[in-house]
C-alpha positions as CSV (number, residue, x, y, z in Angstrom):
1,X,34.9,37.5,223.0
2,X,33.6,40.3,225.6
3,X,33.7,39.8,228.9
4,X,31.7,40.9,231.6
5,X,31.4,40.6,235.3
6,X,28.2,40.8,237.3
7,X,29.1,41.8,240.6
8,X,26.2,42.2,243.9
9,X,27.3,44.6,247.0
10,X,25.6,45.1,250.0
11,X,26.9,46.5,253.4
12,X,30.5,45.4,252.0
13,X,33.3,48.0,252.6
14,X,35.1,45.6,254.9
15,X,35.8,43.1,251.7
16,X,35.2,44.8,248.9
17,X,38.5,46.5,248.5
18,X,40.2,42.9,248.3
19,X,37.3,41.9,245.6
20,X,38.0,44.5,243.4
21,X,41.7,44.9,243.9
22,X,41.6,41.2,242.8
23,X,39.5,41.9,239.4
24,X,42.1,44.5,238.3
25,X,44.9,42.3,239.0
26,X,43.8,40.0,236.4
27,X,46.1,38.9,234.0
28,X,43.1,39.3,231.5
29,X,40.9,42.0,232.2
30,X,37.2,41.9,231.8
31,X,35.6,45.0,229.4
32,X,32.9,45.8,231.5
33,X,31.9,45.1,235.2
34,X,28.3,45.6,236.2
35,X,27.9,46.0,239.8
36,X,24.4,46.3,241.6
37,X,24.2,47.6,245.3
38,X,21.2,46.8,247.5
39,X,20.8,49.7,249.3
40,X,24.0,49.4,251.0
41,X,24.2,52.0,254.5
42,X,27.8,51.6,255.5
43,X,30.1,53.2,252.8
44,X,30.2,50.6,250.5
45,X,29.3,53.5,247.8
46,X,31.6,55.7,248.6
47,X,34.2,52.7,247.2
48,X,32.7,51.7,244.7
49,X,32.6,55.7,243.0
50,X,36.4,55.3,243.7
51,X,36.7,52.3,242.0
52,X,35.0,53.2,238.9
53,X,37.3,55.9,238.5
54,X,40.0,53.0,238.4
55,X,38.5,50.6,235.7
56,X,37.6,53.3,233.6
57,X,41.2,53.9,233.8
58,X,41.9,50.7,232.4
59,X,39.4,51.2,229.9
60,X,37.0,48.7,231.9
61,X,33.5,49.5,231.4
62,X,31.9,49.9,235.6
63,X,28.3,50.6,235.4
64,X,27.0,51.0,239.7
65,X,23.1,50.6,240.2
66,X,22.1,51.1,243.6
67,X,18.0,49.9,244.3
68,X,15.5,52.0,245.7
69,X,14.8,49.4,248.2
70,X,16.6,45.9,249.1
71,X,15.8,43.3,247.1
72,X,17.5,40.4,248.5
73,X,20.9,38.4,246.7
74,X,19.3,37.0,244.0
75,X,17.0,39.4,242.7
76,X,20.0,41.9,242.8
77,X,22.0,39.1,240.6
78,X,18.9,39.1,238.6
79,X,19.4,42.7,238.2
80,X,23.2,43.0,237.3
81,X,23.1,39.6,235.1
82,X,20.6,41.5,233.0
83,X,22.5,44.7,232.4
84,X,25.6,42.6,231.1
85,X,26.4,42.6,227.5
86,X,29.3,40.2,227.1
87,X,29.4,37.1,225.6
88,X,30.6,35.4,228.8
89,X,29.3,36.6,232.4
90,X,31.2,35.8,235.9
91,X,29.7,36.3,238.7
92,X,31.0,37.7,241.6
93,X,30.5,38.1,245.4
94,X,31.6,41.5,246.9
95,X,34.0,39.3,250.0
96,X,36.2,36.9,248.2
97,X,39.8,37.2,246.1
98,X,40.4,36.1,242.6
99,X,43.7,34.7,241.9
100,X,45.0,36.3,238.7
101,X,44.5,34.0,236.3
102,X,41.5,33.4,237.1
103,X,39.6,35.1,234.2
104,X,42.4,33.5,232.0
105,X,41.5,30.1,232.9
106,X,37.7,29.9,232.4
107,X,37.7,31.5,229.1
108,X,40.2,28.7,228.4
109,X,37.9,26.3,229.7
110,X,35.7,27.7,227.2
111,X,37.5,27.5,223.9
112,X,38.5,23.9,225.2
113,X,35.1,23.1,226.0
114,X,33.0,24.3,223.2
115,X,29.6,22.8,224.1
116,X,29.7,23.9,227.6
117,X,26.9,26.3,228.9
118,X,28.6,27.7,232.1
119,X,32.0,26.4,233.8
120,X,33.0,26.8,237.4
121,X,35.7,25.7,239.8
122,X,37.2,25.0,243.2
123,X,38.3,27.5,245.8
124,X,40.2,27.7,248.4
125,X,38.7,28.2,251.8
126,X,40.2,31.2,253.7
127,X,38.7,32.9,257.2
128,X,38.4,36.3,257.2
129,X,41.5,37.2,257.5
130,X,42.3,35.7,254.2
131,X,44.2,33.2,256.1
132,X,44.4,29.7,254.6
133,X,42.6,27.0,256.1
134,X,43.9,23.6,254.2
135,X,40.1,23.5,253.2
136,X,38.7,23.5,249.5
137,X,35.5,23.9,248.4
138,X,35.3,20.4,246.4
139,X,36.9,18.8,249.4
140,X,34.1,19.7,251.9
141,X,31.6,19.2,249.2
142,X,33.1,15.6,248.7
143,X,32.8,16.4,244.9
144,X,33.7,13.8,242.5
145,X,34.7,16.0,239.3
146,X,34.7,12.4,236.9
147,X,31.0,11.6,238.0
148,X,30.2,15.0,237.2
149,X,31.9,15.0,234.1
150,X,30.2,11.9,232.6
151,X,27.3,13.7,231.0
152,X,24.6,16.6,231.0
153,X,22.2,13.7,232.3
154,X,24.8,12.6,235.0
155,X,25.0,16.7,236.2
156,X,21.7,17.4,237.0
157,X,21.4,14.3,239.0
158,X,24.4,15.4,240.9
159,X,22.9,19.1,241.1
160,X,19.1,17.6,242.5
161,X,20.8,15.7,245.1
162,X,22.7,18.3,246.3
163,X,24.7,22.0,244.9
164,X,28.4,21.9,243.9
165,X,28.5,25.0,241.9
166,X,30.2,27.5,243.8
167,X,28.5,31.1,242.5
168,X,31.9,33.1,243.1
169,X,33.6,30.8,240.5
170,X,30.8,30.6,238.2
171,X,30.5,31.8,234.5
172,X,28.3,31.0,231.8
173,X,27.1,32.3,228.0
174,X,25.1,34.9,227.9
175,X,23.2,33.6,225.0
176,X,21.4,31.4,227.5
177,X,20.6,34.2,229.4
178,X,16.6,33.7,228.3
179,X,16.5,30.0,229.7
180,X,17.9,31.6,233.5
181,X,15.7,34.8,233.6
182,X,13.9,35.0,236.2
183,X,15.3,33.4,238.8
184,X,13.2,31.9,242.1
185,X,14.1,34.4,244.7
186,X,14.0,32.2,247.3
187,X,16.7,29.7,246.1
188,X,20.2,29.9,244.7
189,X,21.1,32.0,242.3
190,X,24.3,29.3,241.4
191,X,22.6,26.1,241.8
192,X,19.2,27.5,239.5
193,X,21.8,28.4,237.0
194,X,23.6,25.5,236.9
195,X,20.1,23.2,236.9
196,X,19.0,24.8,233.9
197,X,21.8,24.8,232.0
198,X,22.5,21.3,232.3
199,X,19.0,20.5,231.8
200,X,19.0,22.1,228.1
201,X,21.7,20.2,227.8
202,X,24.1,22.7,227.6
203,X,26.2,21.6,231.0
204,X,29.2,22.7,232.9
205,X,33.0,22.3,232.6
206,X,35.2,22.5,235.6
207,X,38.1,23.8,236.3
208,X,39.8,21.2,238.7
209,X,42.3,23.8,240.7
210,X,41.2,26.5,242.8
211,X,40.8,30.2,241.0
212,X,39.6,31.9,244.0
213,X,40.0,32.4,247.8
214,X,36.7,31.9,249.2
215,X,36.3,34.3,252.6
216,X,34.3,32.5,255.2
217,X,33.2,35.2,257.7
218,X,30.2,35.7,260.1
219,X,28.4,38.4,257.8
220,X,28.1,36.6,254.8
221,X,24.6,35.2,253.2
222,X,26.4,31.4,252.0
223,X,28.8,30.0,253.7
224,X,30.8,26.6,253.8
225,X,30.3,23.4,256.0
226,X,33.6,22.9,257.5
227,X,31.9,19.4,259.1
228,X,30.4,17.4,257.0
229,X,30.6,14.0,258.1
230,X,27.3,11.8,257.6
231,X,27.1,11.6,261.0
232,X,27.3,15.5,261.8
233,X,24.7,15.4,258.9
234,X,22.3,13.5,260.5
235,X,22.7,15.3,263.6
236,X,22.1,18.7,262.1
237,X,19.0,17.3,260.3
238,X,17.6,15.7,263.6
239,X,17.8,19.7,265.5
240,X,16.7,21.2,262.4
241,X,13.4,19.3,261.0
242,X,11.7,22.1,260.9
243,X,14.2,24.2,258.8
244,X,14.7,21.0,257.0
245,X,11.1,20.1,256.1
246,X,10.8,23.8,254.5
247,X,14.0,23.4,252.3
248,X,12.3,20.0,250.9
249,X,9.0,22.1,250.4
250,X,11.0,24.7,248.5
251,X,13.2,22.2,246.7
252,X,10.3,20.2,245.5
253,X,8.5,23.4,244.2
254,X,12.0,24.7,242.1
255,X,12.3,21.4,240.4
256,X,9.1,21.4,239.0
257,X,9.6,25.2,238.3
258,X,12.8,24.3,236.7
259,X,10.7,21.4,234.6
260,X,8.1,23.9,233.2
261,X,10.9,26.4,232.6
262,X,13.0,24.0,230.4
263,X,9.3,22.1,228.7
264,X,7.8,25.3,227.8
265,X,11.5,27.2,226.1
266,X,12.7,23.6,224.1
267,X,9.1,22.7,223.4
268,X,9.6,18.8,224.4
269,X,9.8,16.7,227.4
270,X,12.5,14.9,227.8
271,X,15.1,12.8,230.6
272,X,16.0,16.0,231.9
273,X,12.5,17.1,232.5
274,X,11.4,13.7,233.5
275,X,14.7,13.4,236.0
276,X,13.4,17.3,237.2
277,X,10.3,15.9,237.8
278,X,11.2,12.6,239.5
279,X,13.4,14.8,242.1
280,X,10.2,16.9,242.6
281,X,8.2,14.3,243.8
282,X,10.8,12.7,245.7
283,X,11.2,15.7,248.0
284,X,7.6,16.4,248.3
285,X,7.9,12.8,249.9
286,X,10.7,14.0,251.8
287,X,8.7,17.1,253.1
288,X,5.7,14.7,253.7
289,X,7.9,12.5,256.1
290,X,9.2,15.6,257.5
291,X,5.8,16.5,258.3
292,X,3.9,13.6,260.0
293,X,4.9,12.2,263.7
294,X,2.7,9.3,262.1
295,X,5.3,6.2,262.1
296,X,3.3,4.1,259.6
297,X,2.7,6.6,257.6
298,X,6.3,7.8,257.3
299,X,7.3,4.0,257.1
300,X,4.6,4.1,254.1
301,X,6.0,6.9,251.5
302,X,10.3,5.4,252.6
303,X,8.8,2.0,251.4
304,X,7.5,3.6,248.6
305,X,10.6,5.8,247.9
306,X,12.6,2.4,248.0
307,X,10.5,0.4,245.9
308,X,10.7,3.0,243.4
309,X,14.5,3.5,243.7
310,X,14.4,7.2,244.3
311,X,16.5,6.5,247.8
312,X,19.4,5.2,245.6
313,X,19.1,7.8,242.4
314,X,18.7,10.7,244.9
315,X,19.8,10.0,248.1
316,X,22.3,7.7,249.6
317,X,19.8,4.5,249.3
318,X,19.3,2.1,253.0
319,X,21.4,5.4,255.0
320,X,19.1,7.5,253.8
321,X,15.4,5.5,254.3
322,X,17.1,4.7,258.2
323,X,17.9,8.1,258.8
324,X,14.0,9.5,257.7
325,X,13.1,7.2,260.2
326,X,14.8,7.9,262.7
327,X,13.8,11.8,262.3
């Protein structure tokens, strides 16, 4: 089984060193590493020509593209998760640290779960100093593994309401590589990944412990919620409607993309498409809500959005419908 790793830079000499220090230390080594840099000014190059040195050393294939212009995260992951040839791709961010076994463990994961499409796992939450916060990824996500676990159906329920797959601790088959390419630019690269995977019914496998230290820092593109409390929620929707009535645009728009992408490569329409397409609609209601200052007519699409149980399969039901209102 080859292995490759798909790996985006961009302005990163400050982390980068601990990324790839991390990839060589593994305690199985990937045979190639495909790194694409977005026009990077600082001298994020410079390293990476160093480092190729070192994995050719190892007899690691390292292949650098730098773009002409920037092109933005996901196009650039677009860009290196094309130019892999291995069987398995990870993905990688150019600021976190890969414990070193972490390569180890997912191809495990693989061989144990035979049917899976992509697995992922937790992380640990470090600050920038790579100091440990007591955080983990599926702890501030408030991820149930078991629900996720029950089937493909179950997954990309759990992925429309809200993303749990973690891009840094992501790898999937390359084979499927047709069903992911292209990828909307203007939503993540992880959660699109992990949507249309599950949806052909080829879903995810976890790996319960952490197999990376994931950096929180003030530079990067993603980050983690360290507050997540419904009530810190709520508050963060009520000063961001705008920003929120956008994301349920957008959200609304990449499930039906997501629906015409699975329909038109398997040729049939099925749960998952139906489920893709149910989620759609419910966040074009969202968006709608979002977008009146009418009262009836918000009151309206939540009674509607009850009635048709979309609150509850979506959406944490009653909570939910009060706190539309109350935006």
């Amino acid at each position: 089984m080859k292995i490759s790793v798909a790996l985006c830079t961009y302005n990163g000499d400050k982390y980068l060193d601990d990324q790839l220090t991390s990839i060589l230390q593994q305690s199985l080594l990937p045979n190639e590493i495909i790194i694409c840099d977005d026009k990077s000014i600082d001298s994020t190059a410079t390293l990476l020509s160093q480092y190729k040195e070192i994995f050719t050393t190892k007899n690691i294939v390292c292949k650098v593209f730098v773009n002409e212009e920037n092109i933005g995260i996901v196009n650039n992951f677009s860009a290196a998760i094309s130019e892999c040839t291995g069987d398995i791709i990870f993905l990688s961010d150019q600021d976190d640290y890969w414990l070193c076994n972490k390569i180890e463990k997912t191809i495990q994961c693989f061989h144990d779960n035979p049917n899976a499409g992509y697995v992922f796992s937790n992380a640990f939450v470090v600050d920038e100093y790579m100091a440990p916060t007591s955080k983990t990824m599926f702890g501030l996500l408030n991820f149930c593994i078991n629900d996720f676990n029950l089937s493909c159906h179950n997954q990309v329920l759990q992925l429309i309401k809200y993303n749990v797959v973690t891009g840094c601790t992501l790898a999937f088959k390359k084979k499927y590589i047709n069903y992911i390419l292209p990828m909307p630019e203007n939503f993540l690269h992880d959660a699109w990944i992990a949507i249309i995977l599950s949806s052909i019914h080829k879903g995810g496998a976890i790996i319960s412990d952490a197999t990376i230290k994931y950096r929180q820092h003030n530079n990067q593109t993603v980050g983690a919620s360290v507050d997540n409390t419904y009530i810190n929620r709520l508050l963060r929707d009520y000063y961001n409607k705008e920003v929120n009535k956008k994301y349920y645009h957008k959200l609304s728009n990449i499930l039906r993309l997501a629906a015409e992408r699975i329909s038109s490569s398997l040729g049939i329409e099925d749960d998952s498409y139906k489920l893709l397409q149910r989620g759609a609609s419910h966040y074009y209601a969202k968006y709608s809500i979002y977008s009146s200052n009418n009262l009836l007519y918000k009151l309206k699409i939540i009674y509607n959005e009850l009635a048709t149980g979309n609150y509850k399969l979506f959406a944490n039901n009653y909570c939910s419908a009060i706190k539309d209102i109350l935006i």
